[in-house]
C-alpha positions as CSV (number, residue, x, y, z in Angstrom):
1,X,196.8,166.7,117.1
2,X,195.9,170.3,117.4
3,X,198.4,171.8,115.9
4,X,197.8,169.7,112.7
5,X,194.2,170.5,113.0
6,X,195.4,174.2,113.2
7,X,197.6,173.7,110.1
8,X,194.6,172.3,107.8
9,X,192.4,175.5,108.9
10,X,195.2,177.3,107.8
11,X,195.8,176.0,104.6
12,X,192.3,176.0,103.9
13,X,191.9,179.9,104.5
14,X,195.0,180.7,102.7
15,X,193.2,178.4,100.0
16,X,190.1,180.7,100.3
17,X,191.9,183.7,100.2
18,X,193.6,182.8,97.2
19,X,190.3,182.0,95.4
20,X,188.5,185.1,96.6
21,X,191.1,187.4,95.3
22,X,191.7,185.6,92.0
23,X,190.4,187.6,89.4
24,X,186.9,186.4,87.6
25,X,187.5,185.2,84.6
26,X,184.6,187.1,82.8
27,X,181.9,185.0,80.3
28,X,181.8,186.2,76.6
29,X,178.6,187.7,76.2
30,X,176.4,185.9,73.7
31,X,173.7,187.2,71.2
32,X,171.4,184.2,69.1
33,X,170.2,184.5,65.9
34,X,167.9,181.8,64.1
35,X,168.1,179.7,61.3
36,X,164.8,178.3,59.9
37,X,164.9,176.3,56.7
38,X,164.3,173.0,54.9
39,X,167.5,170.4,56.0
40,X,165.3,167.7,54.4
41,X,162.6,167.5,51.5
42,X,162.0,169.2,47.9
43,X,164.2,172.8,49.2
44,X,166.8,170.8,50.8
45,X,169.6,172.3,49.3
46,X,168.0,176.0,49.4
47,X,167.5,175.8,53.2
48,X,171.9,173.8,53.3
49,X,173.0,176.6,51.6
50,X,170.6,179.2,53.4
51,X,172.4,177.7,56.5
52,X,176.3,178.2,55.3
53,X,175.6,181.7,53.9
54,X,174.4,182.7,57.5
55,X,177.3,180.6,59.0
56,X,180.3,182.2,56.7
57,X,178.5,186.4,57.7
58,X,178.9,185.2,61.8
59,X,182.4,184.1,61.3
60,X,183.3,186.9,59.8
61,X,181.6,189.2,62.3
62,X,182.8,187.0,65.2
63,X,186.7,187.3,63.8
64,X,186.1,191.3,64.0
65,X,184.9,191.4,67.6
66,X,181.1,190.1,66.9
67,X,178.4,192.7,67.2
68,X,178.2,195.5,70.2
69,X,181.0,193.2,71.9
70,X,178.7,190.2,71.8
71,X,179.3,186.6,69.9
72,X,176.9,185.9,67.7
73,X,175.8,181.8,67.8
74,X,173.3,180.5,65.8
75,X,170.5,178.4,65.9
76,X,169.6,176.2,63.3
77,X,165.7,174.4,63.1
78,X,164.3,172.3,59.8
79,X,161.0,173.6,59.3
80,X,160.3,171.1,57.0
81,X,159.0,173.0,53.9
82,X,155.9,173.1,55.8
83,X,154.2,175.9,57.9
84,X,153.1,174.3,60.9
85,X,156.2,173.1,61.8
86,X,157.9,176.9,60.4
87,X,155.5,178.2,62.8
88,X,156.4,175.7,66.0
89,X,159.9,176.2,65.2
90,X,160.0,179.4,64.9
91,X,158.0,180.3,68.1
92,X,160.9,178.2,69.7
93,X,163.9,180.1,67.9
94,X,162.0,183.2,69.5
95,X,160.7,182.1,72.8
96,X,163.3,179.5,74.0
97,X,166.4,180.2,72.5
98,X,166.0,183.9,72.8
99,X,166.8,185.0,68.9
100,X,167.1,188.7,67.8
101,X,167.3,187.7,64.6
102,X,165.2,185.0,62.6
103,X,166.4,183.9,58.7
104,X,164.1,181.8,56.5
105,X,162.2,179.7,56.0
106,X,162.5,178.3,52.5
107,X,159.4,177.8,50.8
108,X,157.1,180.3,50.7
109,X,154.2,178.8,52.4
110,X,156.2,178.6,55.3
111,X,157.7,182.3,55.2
112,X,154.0,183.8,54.9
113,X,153.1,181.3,57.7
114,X,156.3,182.4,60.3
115,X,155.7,186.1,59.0
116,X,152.8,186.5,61.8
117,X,154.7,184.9,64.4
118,X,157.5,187.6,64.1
119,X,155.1,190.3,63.8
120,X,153.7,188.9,67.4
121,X,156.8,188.7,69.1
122,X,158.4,191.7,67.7
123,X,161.1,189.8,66.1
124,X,163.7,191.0,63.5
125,X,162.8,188.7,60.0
126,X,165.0,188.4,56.9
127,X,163.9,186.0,54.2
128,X,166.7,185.3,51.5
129,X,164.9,182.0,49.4
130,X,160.8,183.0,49.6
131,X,159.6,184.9,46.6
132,X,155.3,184.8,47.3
133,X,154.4,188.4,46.4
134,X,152.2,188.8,49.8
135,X,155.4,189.3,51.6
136,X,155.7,192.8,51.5
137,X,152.6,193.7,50.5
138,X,149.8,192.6,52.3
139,X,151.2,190.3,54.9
140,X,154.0,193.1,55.7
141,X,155.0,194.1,59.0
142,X,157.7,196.6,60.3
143,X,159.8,194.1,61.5
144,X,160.3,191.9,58.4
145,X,163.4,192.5,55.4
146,X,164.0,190.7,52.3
147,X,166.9,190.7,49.7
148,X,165.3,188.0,47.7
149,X,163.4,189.1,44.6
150,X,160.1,188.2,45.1
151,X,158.0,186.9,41.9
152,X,156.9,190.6,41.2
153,X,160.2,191.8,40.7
154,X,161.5,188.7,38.7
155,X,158.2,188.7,36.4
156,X,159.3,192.3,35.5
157,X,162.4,191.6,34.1
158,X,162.3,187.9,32.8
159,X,158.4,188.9,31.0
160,X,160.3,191.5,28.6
161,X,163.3,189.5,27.3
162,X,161.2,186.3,26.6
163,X,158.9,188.5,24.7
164,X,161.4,190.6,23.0
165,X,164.0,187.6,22.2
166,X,162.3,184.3,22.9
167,X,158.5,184.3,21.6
168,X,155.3,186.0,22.6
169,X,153.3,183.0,22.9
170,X,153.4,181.2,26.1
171,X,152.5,178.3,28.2
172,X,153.1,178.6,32.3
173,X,153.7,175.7,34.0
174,X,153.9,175.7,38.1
175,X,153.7,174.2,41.0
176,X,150.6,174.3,42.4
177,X,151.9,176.2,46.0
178,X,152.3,179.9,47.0
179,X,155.5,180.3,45.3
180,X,154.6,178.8,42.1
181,X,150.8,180.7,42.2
182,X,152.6,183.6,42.8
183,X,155.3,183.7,40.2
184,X,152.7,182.3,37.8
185,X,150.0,185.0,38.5
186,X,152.6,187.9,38.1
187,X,154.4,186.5,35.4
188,X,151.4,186.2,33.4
189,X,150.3,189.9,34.6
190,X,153.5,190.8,33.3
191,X,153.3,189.0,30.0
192,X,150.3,190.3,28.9
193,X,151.1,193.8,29.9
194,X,154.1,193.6,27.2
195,X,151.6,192.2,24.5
196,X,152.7,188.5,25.1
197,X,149.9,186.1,24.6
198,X,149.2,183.0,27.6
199,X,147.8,180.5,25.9
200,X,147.6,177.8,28.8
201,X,148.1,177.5,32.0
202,X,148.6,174.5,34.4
203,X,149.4,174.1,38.1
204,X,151.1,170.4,39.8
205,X,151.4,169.8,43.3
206,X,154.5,170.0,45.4
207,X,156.6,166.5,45.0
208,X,154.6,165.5,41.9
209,X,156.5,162.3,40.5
210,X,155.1,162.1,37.3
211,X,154.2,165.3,35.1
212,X,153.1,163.1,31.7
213,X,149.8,164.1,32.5
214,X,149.9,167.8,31.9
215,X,152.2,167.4,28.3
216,X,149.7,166.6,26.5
217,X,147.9,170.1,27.0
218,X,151.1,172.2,26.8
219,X,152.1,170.3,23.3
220,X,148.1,171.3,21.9
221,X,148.7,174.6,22.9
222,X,151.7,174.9,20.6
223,X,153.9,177.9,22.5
224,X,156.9,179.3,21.8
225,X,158.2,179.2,25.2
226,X,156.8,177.3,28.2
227,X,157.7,179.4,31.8
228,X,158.6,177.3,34.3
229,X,157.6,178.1,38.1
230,X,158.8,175.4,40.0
231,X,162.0,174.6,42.4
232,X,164.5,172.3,44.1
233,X,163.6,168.3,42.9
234,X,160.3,168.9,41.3
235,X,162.6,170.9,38.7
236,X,164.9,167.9,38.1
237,X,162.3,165.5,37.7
238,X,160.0,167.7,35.4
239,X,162.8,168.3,33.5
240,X,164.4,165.0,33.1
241,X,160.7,164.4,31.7
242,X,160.0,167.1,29.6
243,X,163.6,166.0,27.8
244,X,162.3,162.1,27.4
245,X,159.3,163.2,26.1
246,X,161.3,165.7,23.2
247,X,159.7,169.0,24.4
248,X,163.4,170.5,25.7
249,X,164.2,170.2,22.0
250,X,160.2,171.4,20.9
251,X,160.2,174.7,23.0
252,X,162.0,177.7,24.4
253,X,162.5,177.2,27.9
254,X,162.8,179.8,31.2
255,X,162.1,180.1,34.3
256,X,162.1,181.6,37.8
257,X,165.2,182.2,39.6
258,X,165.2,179.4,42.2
259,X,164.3,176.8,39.2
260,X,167.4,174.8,39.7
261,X,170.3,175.6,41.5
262,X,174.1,175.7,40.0
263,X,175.0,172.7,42.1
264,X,172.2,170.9,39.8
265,X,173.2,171.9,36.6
266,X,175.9,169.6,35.6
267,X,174.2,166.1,36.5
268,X,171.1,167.5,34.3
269,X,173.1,169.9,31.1
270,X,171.5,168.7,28.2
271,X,167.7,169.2,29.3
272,X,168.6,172.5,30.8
273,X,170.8,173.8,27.3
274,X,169.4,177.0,26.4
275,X,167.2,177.2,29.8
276,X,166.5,181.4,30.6
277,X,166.3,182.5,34.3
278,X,166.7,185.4,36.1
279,X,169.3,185.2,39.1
280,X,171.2,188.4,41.4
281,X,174.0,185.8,41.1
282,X,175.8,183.2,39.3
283,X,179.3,181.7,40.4
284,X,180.0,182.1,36.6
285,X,179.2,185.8,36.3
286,X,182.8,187.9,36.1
287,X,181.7,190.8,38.5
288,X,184.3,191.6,40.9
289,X,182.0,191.3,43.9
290,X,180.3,188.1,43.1
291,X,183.8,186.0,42.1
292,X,184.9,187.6,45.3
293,X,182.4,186.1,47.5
294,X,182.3,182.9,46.1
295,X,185.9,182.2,46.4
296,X,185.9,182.9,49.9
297,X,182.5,180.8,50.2
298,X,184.0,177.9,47.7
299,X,187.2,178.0,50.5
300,X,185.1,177.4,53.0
301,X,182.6,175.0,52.3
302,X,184.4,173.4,48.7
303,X,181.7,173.8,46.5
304,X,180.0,177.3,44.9
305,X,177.4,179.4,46.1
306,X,173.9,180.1,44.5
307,X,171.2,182.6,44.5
308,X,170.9,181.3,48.7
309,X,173.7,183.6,49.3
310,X,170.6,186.3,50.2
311,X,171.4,184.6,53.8
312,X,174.5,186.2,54.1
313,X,174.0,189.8,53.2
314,X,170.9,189.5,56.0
315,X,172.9,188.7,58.8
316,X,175.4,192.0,57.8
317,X,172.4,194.2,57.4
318,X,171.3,192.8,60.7
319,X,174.5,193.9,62.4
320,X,175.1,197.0,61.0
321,X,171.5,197.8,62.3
322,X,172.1,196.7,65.3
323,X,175.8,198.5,65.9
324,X,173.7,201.9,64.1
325,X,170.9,201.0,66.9
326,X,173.5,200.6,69.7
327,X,170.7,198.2,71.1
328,X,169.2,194.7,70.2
329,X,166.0,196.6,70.8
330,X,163.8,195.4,68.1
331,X,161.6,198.4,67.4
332,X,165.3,200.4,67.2
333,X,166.8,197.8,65.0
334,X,163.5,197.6,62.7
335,X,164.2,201.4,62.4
336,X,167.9,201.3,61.9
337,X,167.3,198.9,59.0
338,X,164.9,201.6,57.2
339,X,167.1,203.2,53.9
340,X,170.2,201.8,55.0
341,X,172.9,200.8,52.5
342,X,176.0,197.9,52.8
343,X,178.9,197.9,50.5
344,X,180.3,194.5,51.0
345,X,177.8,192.2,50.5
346,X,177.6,189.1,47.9
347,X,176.8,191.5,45.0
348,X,178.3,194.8,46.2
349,X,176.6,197.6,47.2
350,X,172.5,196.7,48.4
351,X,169.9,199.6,50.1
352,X,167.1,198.6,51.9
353,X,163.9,200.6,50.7
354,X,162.5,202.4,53.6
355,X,158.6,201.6,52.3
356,X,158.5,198.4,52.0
357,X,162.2,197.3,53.7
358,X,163.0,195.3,50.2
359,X,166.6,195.2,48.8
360,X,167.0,197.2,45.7
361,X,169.3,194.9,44.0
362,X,170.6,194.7,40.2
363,X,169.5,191.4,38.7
364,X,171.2,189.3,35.7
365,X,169.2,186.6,32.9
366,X,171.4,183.9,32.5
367,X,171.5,181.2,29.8
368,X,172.2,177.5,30.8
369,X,175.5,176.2,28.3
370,X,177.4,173.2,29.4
371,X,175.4,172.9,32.4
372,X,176.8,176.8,33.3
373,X,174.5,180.0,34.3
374,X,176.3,182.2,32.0
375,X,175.0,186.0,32.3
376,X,173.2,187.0,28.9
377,X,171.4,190.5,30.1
378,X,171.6,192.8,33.4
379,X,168.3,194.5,34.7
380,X,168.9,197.3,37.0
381,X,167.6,197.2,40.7
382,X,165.5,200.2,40.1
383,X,163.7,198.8,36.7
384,X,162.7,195.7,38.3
385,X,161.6,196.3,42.0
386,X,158.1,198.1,41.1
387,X,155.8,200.4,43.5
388,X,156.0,199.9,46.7
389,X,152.4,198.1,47.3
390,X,152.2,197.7,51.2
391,X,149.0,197.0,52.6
392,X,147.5,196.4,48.7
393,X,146.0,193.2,47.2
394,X,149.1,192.6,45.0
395,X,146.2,190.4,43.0
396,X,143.2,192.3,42.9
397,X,141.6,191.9,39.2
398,X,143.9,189.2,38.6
399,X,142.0,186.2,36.6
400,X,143.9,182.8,34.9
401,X,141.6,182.8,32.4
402,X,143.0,182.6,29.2
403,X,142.9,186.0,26.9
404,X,142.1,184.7,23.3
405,X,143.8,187.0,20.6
């Protein structure tokens, strides 16, 4: 009996042994970044395609060794196209989950709303999809980047073509929200700086099913061109509307760059024929960089991309800051980002303007023809992107009242 007993102890410290001096097999160190966007609602397919842009960057990254030896995963949240659940989420991206790098929201309202909750915590913050002109003006903070063209830079460049090709008279037509106040209070700033003439103005709210109401006013008005501020499925309703009611047919038509997106085009063609927007990309444009992308991203995910492939380029920025940095150190990272350029992103070549940390990015009208955003006119980065205006009321002296001529 002893002698058995003596054989277990035995095979149990040789056991041990064994275990003790078998080598560790070591954890890959991880490093979270943060997805906030709409998965559900009005910007639905903005915050989907937010979401693969940001997917496609971290595989690439991951397949070339991640960033400072860490892989990246990713957190996704809906925020719900609303800011007090952007905020909640976003405090839990941050807080529980440990992110050094938050991208979104979607809507602009929710953007502005998260904005103060990165400034609190010191958090990295790239929006791709918002375009609410506060962003890097007055609500700025150091720690906050954006490659989308907010409605400043757009009115610059889409105000000039639709007064020197389209019609000086004009009727704006948004959605009654911060992104479609904001595009419609630049654009009309914009207009009427080129000697274009506003003659109406009219704001519906988010998710509005029927727009009858407000056609009656834009057909007494008579314009040339009626601007459209709105997004996502208010677009498709209002213009599946505007068509049954003749006015597609009546007036010039354009609008901001997240009108519709090119997944939407075909189902709705014939109301959006001869629709103007501005875009920094169009699966149909021939540059080399952006039939580049989209091939890989069409690979990937079987469909194209859209104007949501912003998300992308801002997780590479991110992690070329952070290899530059050497640190996840936010204040080192915010500094790292600060004039730095990045060849290979959706567009080619973007910089990051140290002022105001917006992307200087070349821009492109397009022309809706057989439900296709064909390229009609490029605007160069530097033409559209304006003074920097951090810390300024972006609309101080601005009024909607109507300037009779």
């Amino acid at each position: 009996m002893k002698r058995v007993m003596w054989g277990f102890v035995a095979l149990v410290a040789v056991a041990t042994l064994v275990w003790v001096s078998a080598p560790a097999v070591s954890q890959p160190k991880v490093v979270k970044i943060g997805d906030l966007g709409s998965k559900v609602g009005v910007f639905e397919g903005y915050g989907k395609y937010q979401t693969w842009g940001i997917q496609m960057a971290v595989e690439e990254l991951n397949a070339k060794g991640g960033v400072l030896g860490h892989k990246i995963e990713i957190v996704s949240e809906d925020d719900e196209t609303k800011p007090a659940p952007a905020v909640r989420k976003a405090e839990k991206l941050i807080l529980q989950d440990d992110v050094k790098l938050l991208v979104g929201a979607v809507s602009s309202g929710a953007t502005l709303a998260v904005m103060d909750v990165t400034k609190k915590h010191k958090t990295i913050h790239w929006n791709s999809v918002s375009c609410a002109e506060f962003m890097r003006t007055t609500k700025f903070h150091k720690y906050y980047f954006s490659n989308q063209p907010d409605s400043r830079m757009q009115a610059t460049g889409l105000a000039k073509y639709i007064v020197d090709k389209m019609g000086k008279k004009v009727y704006i037509f948004y959605t009654d929200y911060a992104m479609g106040q904001s595009d419609g209070r630049q654009f009309k700033t914009a207009l009427e700086k080129l000697g274009g003439e506003v003659v109406g103005v009219a704001g519906a709210p988010l998710d509005t099913k029927d727009f009858s109401p407000w056609f009656g006013a834009i057909n007494q008005s008579n314009p040339d061109v009626l601007f459209l501020a709105f997004a996502g499925t208010d677009s498709l309703r209002l213009m599946t509307q505007l068509h049954s009611f003749g006015m597609t047919k009546k007036y010039k038509l354009a609008g901001i760059d997240c009108f519709l997106l090119q997944q939407d085009l075909p189902s709705i063609a014939e109301p959006m024929e001869g629709f103007v927007q501005l875009n920094h990309f169009s699966p149909y444009n021939p540059d080399a960089n952006m039939q580049a992308y989209n091939a890989r991203f069409k690979k990937k995910f079987g469909t194209d991309a859209n104007i949501a492939a912003g998300s992308y380029d801002a997780v590479l920025f991110w992690a070329a800051a952070v290899e530059r940095a050497k640190t996840f150190d936010s204040d080192k990272v915010a500094e790292a980002h600060e004039g730095m350029c990045v060849d290979n992103t959706h567009i080619g070549r973007q910089c990051i303007r140290k002022e105001d940390h917006q992307v200087i990015m070349d821009m492109h009208l397009y022309q809706v023809k057989g439900g296709k955003n064909l390229p009609i006119a490029r605007i160069a980065g530097s033409d559209s992107i304006g003074e920097a205006m951090v810390g300024k009321d972006p609309v101080e002296g601005f009024t909607w009242e109507i300037k009779k001529k």
